[in-house]
C-alpha positions as a printed NumPy array, in Angstrom:
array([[  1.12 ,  33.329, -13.452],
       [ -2.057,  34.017, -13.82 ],
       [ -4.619,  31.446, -11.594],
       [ -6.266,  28.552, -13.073],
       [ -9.922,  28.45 , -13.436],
       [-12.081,  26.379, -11.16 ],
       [-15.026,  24.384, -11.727],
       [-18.201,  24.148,  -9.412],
       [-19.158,  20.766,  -7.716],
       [-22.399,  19.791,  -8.519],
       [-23.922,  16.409,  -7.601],
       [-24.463,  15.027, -11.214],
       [-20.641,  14.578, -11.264],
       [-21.221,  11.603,  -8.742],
       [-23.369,   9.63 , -10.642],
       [-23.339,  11.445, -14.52 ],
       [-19.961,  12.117, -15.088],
       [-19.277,  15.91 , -15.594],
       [-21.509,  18.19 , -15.994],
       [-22.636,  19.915, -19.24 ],
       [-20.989,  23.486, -17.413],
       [-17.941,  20.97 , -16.532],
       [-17.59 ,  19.693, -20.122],
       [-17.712,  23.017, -21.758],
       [-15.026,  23.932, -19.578],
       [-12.536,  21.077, -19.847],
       [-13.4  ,  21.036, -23.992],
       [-12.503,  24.875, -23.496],
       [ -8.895,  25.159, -22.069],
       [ -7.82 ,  21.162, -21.989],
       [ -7.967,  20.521, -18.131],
       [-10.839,  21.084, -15.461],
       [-10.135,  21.715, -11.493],
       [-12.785,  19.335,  -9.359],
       [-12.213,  20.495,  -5.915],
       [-13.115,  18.153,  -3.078],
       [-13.608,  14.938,  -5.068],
       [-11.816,  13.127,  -2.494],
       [-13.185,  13.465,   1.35 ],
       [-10.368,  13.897,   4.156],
       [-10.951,  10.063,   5.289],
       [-10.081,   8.618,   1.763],
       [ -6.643,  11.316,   1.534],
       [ -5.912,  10.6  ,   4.577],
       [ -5.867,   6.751,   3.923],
       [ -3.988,   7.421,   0.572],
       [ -1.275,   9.36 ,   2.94 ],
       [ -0.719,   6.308,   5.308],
       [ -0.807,   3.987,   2.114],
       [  1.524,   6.248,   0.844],
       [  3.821,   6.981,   3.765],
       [  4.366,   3.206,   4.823],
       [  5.42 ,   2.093,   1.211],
       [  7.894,   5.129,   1.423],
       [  9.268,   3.554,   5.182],
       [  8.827,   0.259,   3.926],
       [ 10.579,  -0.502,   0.989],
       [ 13.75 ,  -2.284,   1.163],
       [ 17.287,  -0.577,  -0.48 ],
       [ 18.914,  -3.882,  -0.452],
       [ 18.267,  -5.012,  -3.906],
       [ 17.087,  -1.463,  -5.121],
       [ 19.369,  -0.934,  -8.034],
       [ 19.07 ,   3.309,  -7.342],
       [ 17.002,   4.364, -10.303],
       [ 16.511,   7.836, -10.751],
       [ 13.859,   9.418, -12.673],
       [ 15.026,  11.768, -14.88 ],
       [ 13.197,  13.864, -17.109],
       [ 15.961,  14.589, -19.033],
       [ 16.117,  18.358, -18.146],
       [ 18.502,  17.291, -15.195],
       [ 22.023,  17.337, -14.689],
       [ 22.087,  13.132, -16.079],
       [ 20.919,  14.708, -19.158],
       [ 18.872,  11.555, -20.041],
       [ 15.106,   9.952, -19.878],
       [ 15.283,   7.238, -17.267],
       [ 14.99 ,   4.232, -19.121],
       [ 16.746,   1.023, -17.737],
       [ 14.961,  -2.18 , -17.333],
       [ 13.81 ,  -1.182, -13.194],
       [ 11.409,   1.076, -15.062],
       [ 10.886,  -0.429, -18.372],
       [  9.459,  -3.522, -16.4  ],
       [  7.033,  -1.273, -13.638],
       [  4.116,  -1.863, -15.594],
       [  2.647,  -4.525, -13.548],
       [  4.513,  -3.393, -10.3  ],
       [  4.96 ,  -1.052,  -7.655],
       [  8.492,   0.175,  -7.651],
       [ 10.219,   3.561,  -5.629],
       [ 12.144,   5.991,  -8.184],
       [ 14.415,   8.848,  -6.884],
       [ 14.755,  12.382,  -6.885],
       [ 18.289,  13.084,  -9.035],
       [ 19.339,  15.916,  -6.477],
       [ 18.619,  13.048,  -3.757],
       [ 22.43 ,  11.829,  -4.387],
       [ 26.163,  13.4  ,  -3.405],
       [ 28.662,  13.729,  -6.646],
       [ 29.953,   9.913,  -5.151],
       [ 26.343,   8.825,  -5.43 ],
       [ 25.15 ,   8.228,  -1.756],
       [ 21.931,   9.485,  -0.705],
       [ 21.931,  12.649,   1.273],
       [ 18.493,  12.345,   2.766],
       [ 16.281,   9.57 ,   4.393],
       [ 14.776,   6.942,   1.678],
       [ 11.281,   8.605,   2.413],
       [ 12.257,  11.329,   1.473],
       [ 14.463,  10.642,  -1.295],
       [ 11.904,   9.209,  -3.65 ],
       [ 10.228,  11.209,  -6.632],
       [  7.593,   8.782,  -7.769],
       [  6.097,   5.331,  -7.045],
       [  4.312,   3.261, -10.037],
       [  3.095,   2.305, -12.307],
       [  0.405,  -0.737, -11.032],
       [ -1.125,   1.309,  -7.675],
       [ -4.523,   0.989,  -9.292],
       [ -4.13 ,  -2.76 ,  -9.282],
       [ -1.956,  -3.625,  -6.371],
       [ -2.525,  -1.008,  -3.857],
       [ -5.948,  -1.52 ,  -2.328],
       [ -6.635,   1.703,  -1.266],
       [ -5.41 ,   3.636,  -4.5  ],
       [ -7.187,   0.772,  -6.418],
       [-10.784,   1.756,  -4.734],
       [-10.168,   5.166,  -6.437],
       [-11.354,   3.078,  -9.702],
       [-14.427,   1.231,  -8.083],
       [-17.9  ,   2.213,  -9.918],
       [-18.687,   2.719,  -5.922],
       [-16.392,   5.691,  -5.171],
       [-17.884,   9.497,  -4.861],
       [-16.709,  10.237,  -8.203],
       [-16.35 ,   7.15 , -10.2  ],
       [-13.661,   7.63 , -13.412],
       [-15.332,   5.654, -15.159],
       [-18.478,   7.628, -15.397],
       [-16.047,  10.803, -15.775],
       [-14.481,   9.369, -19.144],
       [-17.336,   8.331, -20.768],
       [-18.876,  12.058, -20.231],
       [-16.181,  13.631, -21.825],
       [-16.305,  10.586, -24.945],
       [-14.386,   7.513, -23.85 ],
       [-16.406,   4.507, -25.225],
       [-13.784,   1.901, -23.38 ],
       [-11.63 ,   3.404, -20.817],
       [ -8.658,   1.575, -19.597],
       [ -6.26 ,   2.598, -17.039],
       [ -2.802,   1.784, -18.059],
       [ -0.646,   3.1  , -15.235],
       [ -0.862,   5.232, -11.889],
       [  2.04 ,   6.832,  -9.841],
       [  2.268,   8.833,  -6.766],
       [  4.474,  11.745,  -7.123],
       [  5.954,  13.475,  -4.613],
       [  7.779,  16.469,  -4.784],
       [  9.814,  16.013,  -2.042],
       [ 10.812,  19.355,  -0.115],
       [ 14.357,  21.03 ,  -1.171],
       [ 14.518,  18.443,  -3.648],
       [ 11.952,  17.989,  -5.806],
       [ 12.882,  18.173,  -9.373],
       [ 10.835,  20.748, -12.159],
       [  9.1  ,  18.924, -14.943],
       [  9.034,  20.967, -18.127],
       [  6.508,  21.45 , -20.402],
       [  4.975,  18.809, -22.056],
       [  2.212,  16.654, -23.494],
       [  0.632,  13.192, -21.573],
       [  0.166,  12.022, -25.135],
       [  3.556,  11.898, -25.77 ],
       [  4.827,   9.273, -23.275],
       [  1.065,   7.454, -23.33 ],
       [  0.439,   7.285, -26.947],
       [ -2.267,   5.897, -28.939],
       [ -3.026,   6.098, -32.326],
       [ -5.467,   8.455, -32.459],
       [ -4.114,  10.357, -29.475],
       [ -6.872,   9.383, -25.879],
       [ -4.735,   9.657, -22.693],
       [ -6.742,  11.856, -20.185],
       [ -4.969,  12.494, -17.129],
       [ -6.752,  12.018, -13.646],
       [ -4.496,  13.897, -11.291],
       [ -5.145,  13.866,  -7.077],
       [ -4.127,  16.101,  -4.906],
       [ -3.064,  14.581,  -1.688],
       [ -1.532,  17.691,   0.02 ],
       [ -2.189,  21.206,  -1.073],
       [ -0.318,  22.325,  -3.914],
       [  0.743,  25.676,  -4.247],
       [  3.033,  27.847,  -6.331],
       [  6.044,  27.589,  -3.534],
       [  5.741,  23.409,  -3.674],
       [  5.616,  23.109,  -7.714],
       [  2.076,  22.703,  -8.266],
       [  0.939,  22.145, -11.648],
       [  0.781,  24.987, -14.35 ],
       [ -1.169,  24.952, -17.335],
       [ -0.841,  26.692, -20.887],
       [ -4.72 ,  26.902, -21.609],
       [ -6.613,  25.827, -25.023],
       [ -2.955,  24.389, -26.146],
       [ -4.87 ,  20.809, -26.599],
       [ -6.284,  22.275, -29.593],
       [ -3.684,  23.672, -31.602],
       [  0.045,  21.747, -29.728],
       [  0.282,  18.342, -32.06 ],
       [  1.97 ,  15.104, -30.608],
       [  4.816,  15.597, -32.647],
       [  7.192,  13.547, -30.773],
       [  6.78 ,   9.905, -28.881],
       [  8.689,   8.625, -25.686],
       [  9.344,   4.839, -26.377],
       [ 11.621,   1.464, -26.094],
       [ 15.052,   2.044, -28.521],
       [ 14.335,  -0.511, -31.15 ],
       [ 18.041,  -2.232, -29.808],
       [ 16.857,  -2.676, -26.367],
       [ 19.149,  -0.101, -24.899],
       [ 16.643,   2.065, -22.977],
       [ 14.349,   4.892, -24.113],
       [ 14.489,   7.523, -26.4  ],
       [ 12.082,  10.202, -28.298],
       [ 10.911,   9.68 , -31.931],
       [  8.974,  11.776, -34.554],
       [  5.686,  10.526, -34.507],
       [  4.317,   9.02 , -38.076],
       [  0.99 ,   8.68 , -36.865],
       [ -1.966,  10.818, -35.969],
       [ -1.131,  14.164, -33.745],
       [ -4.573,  14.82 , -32.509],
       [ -7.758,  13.055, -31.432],
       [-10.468,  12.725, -33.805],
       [-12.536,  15.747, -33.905],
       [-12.931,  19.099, -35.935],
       [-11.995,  21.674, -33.013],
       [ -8.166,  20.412, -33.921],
       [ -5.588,  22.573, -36.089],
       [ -1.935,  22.542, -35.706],
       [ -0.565,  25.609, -34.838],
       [  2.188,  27.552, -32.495],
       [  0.875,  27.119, -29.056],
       [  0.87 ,  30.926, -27.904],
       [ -0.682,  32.292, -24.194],
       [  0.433,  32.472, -20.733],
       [  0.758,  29.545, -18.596],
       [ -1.895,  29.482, -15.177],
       [ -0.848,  28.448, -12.124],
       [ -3.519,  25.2  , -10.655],
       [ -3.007,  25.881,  -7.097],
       [ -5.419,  23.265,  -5.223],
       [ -6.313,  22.023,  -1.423],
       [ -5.762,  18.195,  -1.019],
       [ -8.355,  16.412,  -2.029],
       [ -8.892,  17.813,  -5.418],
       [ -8.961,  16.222,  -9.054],
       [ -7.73 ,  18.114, -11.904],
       [ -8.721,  16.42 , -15.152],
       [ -6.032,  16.639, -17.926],
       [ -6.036,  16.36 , -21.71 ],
       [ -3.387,  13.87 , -23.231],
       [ -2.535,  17.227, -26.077],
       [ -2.469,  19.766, -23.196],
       [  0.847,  21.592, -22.215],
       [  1.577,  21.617, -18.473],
       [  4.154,  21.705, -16.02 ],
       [  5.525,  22.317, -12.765],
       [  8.53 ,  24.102, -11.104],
       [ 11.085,  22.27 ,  -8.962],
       [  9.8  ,  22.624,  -5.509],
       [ 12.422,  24.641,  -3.156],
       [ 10.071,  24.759,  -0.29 ],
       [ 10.144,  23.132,   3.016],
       [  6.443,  21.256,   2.208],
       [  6.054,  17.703,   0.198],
       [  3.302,  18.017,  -2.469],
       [  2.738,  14.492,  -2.613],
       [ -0.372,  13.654,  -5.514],
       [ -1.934,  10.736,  -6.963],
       [ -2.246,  10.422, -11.088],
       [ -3.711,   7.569, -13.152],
       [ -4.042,   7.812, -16.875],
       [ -6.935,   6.48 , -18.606],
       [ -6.861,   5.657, -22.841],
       [ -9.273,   4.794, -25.291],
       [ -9.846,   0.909, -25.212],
       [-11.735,   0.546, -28.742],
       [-10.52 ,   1.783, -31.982],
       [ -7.088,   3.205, -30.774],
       [ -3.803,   1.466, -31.389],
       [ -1.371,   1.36 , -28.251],
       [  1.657,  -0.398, -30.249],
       [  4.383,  -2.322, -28.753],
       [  6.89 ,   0.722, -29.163],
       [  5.44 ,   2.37 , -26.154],
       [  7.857,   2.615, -23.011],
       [  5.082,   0.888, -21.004],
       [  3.703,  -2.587, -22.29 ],
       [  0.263,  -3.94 , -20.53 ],
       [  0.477,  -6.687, -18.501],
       [ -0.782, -10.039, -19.587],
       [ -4.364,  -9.703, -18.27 ],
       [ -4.192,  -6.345, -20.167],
       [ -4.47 ,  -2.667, -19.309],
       [ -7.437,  -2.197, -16.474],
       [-11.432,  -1.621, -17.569],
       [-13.072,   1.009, -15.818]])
């Protein structure tokens, strides 16, 4: 694969949002690279965050949920009511390949665990600073730049990749699992170690925001029995006239980045990232921010806000 393109770093991005170079580029292929928007104090206070609520939490009343993508050997979306109820909590999901055929782990709990979410941005102090108007680059001021009139966070998860075991996510769209009607969800994606091509760092299939429709929606089975995929009836893209349905067709680009970078990503955009057989963690940071004001987030979504609602920026 071919490697991703990289924007510069100027200092309107602190205070402006992106830049007008930035905006062009991110407009252009559906995701933009922002290296060093975190400084090594604030990763490495993420990383101690991160690493005590991996040593921390208790497997007493865990009830073992794995997450599954449904490209793993379970076959199915995870879906049972641990993870259908994480929307206002912080709860520890594992790696499928972390369990023996009889079910037992085979590695330590730390390193067992594929993702923690989905209410870091509200729970977590440190991830939750991430959000404040006062960090170096404040979301907020990134969504509006690229058109976000009322962004709202509606979940954040670290993800881990854990070495030897951590699983491949296929391609896919944000929009699908995060939808709104139009489609809004912009991903804001932190890298707290450096991700390479060994560890499964991200890949991207360039411009495919523009032409790959939100054809299908990940949300609750209408019987209560867990999670499934549906057509979606309503709109496939965000408003906008750059938008025409159309075979997705290119190569995919490898978004190898140091820790501390953010990598911006369109809610249409195909991406992905290959199971990671290495002997290094790529352990990152994600939010997911969606348009607040004239875009319906119905009550068939997998995740439902919690009762003070899904967080300003």
């Amino acid at each position: 694969m071919a490697p991703s393109r990289t924007s510069p770093n100027p200092p309107s991005v602190i205070e402006k949002g992106l830049s007008k170079e930035q905006l062009a580029t991110f407009e252009q292929d559906g995701y933009l690279i922002l290296p060093n928007a975190l400084d090594e104090s604030t990763v490495s206070s993420l990383l101690t965050e991160t690493h005590s609520m991996l040593d921390n939490f208790s497997l007493d009343d865990h009830p073992m949920t794995k997450f599954s993508t449904g490209e793993g050997k379970d076959g199915e979306h995870v879906g049972d009511e641990y993870f259908l109820n994480s929307g206002d909590k912080i709860r520890f999901f594992f790696e499928e390949d972390a369990f023996d055929d009889s079910g037992k782990l085979t590695k330590p709990k730390s390193r067992a665990i594929n993702k923690i979410g989905h209410y870091l941005h509200a729970l977590s102090p440190p991830f939750a600073s991430l959000l404040s108007p006062s960090s170096k680059y404040y979301p907020g001021a990134i969504a509006r730049s690229v058109g976000f009139r009322d962004p709202r966070c509606l979940q954040s998860m670290i993800i881990c990749k854990q070495p030897e075991i951590g699983g491949a996510v296929p391609p896919h769209q944000d929009s699908t699992f995060l939808y709104t009607d139009p489609p809004s969800a912009v991903g804001f994606w932190y890298a707290l170690e450096d991700a390479t091509v060994e560890n499964g760092c991200l890949s991207f299939l360039p411009g495919s925001h523009k032409s790959a429709e939100v054809d299908k929606r990940f949300v609750r089975r209408e019987d209560g029995m867990g999670t499934e995929f549906i057509d979606n009836g309503g709109m496939r893209f965000p408003v906008g006239k750059d938008y025409q349905a159309a075979e997705a067709e290119g190569e995919y680009k490898s978004g190898e980045v140091k820790a501390g970078t953010l990598v911006l990503i369109h809610g249409n955009l195909l991406h992905k990232s290959e199971k990671n057989l290495s002997s290094k963690g790529r352990i990152i940071y994600t939010f997911h921010v969606i348009e607040g004001e004239g875009a319906i987030y119905d009550e068939r979504n997998w995740l439902q806000p919690p009762k003070e609602g899904f967080t300003k920026l």
